[in-house]
N, C-alpha and C positions, 0 to 999 in steps of 0.2 A: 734485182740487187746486183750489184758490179764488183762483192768483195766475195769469197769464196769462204764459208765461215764450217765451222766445226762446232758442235756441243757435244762437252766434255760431263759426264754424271759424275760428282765426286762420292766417292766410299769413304765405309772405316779404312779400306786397304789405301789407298791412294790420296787420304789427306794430304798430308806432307806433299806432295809435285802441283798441288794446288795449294797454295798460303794466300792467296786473293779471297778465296772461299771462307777464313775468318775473318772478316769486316776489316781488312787490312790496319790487323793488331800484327804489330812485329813478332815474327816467332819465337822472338826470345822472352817476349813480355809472358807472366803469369795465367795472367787473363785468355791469352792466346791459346792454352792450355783447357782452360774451363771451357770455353767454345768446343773445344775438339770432342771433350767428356757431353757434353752437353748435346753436340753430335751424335758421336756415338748411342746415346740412349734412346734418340729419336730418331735412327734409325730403323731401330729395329719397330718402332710403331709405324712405318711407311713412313716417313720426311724423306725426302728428294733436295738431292741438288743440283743443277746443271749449269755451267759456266759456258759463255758464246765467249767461241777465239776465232777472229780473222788471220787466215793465212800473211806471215810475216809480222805479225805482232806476237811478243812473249806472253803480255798481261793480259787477261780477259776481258773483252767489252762488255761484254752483261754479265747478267747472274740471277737466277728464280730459285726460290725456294718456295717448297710446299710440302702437304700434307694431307693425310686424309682429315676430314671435315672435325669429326670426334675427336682427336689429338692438335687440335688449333692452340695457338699460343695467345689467342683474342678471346675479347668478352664477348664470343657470336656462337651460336648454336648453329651448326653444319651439318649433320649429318646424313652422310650419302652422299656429298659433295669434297670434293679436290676445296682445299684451300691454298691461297697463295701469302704466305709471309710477309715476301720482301719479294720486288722486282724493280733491277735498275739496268742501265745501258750507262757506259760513260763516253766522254771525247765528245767533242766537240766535231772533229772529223767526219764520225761515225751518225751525227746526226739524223735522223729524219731521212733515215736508211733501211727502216723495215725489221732493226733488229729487235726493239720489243715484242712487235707480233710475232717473230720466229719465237720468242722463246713462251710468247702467250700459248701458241700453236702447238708447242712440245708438252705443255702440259693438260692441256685440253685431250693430245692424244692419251698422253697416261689416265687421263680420268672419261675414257670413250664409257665406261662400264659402270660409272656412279651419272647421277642426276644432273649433274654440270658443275660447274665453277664458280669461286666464290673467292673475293678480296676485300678488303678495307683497304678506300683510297684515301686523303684529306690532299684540303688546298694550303696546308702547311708542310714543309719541306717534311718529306720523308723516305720517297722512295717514288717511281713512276707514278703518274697522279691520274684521276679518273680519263682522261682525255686518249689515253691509249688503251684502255680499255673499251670504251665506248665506242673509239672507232673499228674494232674487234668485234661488235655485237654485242657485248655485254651491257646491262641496264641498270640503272642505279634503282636496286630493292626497297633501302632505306636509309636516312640523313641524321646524323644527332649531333651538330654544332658544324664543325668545319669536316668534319667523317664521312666518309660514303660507302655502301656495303654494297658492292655491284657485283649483278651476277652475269651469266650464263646459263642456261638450263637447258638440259640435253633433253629431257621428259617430265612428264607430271609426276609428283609427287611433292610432299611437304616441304615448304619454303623455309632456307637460312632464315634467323632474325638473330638482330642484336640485343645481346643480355641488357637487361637493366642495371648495367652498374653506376648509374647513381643512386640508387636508392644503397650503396654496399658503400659509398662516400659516408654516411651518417654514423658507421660502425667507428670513425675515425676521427675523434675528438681532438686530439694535440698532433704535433708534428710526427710527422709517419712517412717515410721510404719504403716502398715498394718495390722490389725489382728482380729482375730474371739473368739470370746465365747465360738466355738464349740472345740476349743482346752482350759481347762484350765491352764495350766504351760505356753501357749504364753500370755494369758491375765496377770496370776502373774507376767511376766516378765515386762511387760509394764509397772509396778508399781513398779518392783524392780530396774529398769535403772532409772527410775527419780533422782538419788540425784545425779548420773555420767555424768547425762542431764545436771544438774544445776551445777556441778564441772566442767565441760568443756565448761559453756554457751552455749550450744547447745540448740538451740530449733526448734526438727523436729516436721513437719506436722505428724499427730495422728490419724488416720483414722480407724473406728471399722465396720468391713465390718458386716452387719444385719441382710442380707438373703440370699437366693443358687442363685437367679440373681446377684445378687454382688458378691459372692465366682466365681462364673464362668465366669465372665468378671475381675478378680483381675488379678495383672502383675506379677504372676507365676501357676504352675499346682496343687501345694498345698492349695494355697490360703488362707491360714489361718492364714500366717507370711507371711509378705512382705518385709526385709531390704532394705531399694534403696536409692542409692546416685548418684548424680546427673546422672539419669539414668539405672543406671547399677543394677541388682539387685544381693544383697551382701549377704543375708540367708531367705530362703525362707522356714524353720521349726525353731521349738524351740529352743533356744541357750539360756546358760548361762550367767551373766552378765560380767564374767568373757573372756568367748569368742567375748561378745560384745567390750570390750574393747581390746581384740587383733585386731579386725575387723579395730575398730577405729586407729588403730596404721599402719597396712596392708593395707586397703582398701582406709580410707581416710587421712590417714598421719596425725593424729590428733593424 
């Protein structure tokens, strides 16, 4: 690599000098707020953050977050394994420059002492996608639509799987939101569909899922957005309100 880079571990103490580190929500916005609290709590059950900065850039190229396997914010059973959240690189620039694997490699060290590693990737936009993993060593464990659960194993012992949350979709007869703190542009959203709620007299069930036992019993692998109508589940990450209203048009003929 030809760029001289740095990873930065964000704290409770040191949020604030890192604002990249809440999913670049303005710090003045509310939400921005909820992230940090949200932070903070999952902290203290091991969640990690580390931000890659290139010498001569302000903003950070990357960014990984993880967790021990038990406190996952996914419908996956981990335990004894590092889980990975979120992991992204940005720029164009910065391309197909070796920065994902650095930051895959920072967390593989922090979990040398558990079983190995463990992510959910999809081939829908969400965040680095199985192809820098797999060129990392990691294997894809198990598939459930456009999902991937790929690991890493350091040693033997019982394998990650993915909950059943379809079978937790049937619990969910009319219009139902689902969503976590730990994302915050799903929680903005929740606040920004309210006047489209009230223009179409809709009034779905609102359900704010609190902690990683509820994120991993939720009725998808993401867990942090839930759309579901009567049964079916209709977006299961962030969407616009604008997408919501195509949904309602496609999905529920509304």
């Amino acid at each position: 690599m030809k760029y001289k880079t740095t990873l930065a571990e964000v704290t409770d103490k040191n949020l604030a000098d890192h604002p990249q580190a809440i999913c670049f929500i303005n710090p003045k916005h509310e939400h921005y707020h909820k992230k940090v609290d949200w932070y903070k709590r999952e902290f203290k059950k091991g969640l990690k953050i580390k931000l890659l900065y290139i010498e001569g850039e302000k903003k950070p190229v990357g960014y990984v977050e993880f967790v021990p396997g038990e406190h996952c914010w996914r419908a996956v059973s981990a335990e004894n394994y590092m889980f990975i959240h979120c992991l992204w690189t940005t720029g164009k620039k910065y391309q197909h420059q070796g920065l994902g694997s650095l930051l895959l490699q920072d967390v593989e060290r922090e979990a040398k002492d558990m079983s190995g590693v463990v992510a959910v990737t999809s081939d829908k936009a969400f965040m680095a996608n199985k192809e820098i993993f797999l060129k990392n060593g990691y294997r894809i464990l198990a598939e459930s639509g456009n999902d991937q659960l790929m690991l890493k194993q350091f040693r033997e012992g019982p394998l990650p799987s993915i909950n059943d949350w379809q079978s937790e979709l049937g619990k969910y007869s009319n219009l139902t939101m689902i969503y976590s703190n730990q994302c915050p542009w799903v929680a903005r959203f929740i606040e920004e569909v309210k006047p489209i709620l009230e223009e179409k007299k809709l009034n779905p069930t609102i359900i704010e899922i609190k902690n990683a036992r509820e994120a991993q019993n939720a009725p998808s692998i993401y867990s942090v957005f839930n759309l579901i109508y009567k049964g079916k589940l209709l977006a299961d990450r962030y969407i616009s309100t604008t997408r919501f209203k195509n949904i309602m048009k496609k999905g529920m003929n509304i």
